[in-house]
C-alpha positions as a printed Julia matrix, in Angstrom:
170×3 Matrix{Float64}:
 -0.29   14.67  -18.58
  1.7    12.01  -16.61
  5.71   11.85  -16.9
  7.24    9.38  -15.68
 10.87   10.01  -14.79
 13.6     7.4   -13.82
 16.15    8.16  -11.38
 18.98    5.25  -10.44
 21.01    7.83   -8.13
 23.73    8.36  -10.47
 24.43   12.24  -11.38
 23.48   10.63  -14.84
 20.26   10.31  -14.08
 20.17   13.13  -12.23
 20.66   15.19  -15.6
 16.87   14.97  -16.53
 16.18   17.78  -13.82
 16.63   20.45  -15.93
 13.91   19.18  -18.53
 11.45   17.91  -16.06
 11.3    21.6   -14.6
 11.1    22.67  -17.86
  7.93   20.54  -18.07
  6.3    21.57  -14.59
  4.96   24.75  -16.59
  2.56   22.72  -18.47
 -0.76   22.64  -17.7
 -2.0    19.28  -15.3
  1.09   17.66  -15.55
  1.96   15.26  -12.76
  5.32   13.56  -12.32
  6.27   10.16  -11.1
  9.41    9.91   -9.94
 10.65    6.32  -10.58
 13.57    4.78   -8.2
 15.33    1.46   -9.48
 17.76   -0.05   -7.28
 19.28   -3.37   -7.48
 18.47   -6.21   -5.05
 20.8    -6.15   -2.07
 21.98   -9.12    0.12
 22.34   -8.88    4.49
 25.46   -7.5     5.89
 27.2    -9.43    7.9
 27.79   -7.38   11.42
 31.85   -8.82   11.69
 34.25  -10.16    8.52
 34.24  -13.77    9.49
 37.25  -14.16   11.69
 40.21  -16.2    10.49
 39.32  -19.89   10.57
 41.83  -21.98   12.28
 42.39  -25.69   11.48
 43.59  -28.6    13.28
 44.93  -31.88   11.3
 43.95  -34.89   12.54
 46.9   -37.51   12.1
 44.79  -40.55   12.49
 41.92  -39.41    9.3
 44.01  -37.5     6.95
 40.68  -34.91    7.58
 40.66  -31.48    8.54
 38.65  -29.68   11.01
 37.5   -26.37   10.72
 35.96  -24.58   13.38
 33.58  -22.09   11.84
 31.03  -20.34   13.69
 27.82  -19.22   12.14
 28.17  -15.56   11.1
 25.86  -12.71   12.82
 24.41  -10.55   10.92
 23.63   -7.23   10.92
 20.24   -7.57    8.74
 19.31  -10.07    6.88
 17.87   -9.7     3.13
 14.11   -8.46    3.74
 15.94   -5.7     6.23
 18.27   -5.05    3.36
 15.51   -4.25    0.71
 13.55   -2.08    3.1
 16.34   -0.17    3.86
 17.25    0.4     0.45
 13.94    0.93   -0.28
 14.07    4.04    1.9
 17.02    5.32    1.15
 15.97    5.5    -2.54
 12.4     7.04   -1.35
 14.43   10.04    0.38
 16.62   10.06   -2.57
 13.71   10.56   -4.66
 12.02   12.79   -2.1
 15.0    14.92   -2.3
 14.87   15.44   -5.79
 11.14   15.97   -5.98
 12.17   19.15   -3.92
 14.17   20.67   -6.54
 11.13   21.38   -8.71
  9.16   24.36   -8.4
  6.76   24.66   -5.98
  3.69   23.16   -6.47
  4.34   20.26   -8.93
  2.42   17.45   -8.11
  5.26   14.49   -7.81
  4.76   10.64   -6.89
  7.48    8.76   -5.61
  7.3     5.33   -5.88
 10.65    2.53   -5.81
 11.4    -0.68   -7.21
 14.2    -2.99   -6.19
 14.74   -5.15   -8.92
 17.68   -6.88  -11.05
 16.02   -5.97  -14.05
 15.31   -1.72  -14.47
 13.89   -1.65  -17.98
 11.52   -3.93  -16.96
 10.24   -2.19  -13.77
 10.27    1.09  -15.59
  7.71   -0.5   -18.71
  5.62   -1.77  -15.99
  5.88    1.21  -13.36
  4.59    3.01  -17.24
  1.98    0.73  -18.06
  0.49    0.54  -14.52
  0.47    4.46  -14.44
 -0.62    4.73  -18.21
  2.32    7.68  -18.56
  1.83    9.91  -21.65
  5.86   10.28  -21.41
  8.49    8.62  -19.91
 12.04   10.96  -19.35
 14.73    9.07  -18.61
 18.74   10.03  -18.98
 21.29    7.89  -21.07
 24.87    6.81  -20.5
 25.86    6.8   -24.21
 27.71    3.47  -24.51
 29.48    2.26  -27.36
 27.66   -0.22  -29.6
 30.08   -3.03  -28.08
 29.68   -2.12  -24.54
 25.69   -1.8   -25.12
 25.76   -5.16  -26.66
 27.75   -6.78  -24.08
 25.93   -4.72  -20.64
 22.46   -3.95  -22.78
 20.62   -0.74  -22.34
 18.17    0.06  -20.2
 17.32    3.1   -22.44
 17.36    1.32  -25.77
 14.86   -1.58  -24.04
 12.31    1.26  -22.26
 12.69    3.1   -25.94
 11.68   -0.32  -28.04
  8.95   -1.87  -25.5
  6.86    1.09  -27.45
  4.68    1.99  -23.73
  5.14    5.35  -24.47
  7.5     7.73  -25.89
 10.96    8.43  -24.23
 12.45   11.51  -23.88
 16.09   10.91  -23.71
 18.39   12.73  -22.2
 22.3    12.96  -22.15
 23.7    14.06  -19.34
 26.25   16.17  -20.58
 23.69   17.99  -22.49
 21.03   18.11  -19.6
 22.92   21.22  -17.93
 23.18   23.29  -21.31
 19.12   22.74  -22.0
């Protein structure tokens, strides 16, 4: 049996621990341990430095003197590094399930979670995907959409769903 669980590094998500250990008595279950992070942008190595500007009587122009920023990394530095940051993350949690569960970590950076949680599911042909859920409001769900309630009605495969402030009385 193949669960696929979603982690986003919230304590939220962090809530489904309790079931998937739960799970790790059945017999040939595997997990896969699903990181989502959003797309990050380069730092910059220094705040830009206050521009100074000289008028130029004779134009009626301005001229700025503003030197091209440094940066620390730029954006394919960015993802990698977030990229391994979520796989210790993930590695981390892995840990906290008893010994000898067979876990796979694998990461996504993407803008759009529900999505790379169907596919992560349909390219691993899960029997179960766990997730947790923040509980928003029907308003605030419309307005920010859910990543539960799209995973739950792309029908891949059924989602376990898990509060969090019921995850730590299961």
């Amino acid at each position: 049996m193949k669960i696929l669980a979603t982690f986003d590094g919230s304590t939220f998500s962090e809530a489904t621990l309790v079931q998937l250990t739960m799970m790790a008595d059945l017999p040939t279950v595997e997990f896969i341990f699903l990181g989502v992070a959003d797309l990050p942008q380069g730092r910059l190595q220094h705040p830009p430095a206050e521009r100074t500007a000289e008028t130029l009587p004779t134009a009626n122009a301005v001229l700025v003197d503003a030197p091209e920023p440094k940066w620390a990394e730029n954006k394919g530095q960015a993802v990698e590094r977030r990229r391994a940051q979520l796989n210790d993350y993930l590695q981390d949690l892995a840990a906290k399930l008893p010994k000898g569960a067979v876990v796979k970590i694998k990461t996504e950076i993407s803008d759009d979670a529900a999505t790379a949680i169907v596919d992560c599911a349909k390219r691993n042909a899960t029997d179960v995907i766990v997730m947790a859920t923040h509980s928003r409001g029907p308003l605030a769900q419309a307005l920010l959409g859910s990543t539960a309630s799209s995973v739950v009605r792309s029908g891949v495969a059924p989602v376990l769903l898990v509060h969090p402030k019921d995850g730590s009385r299961a």
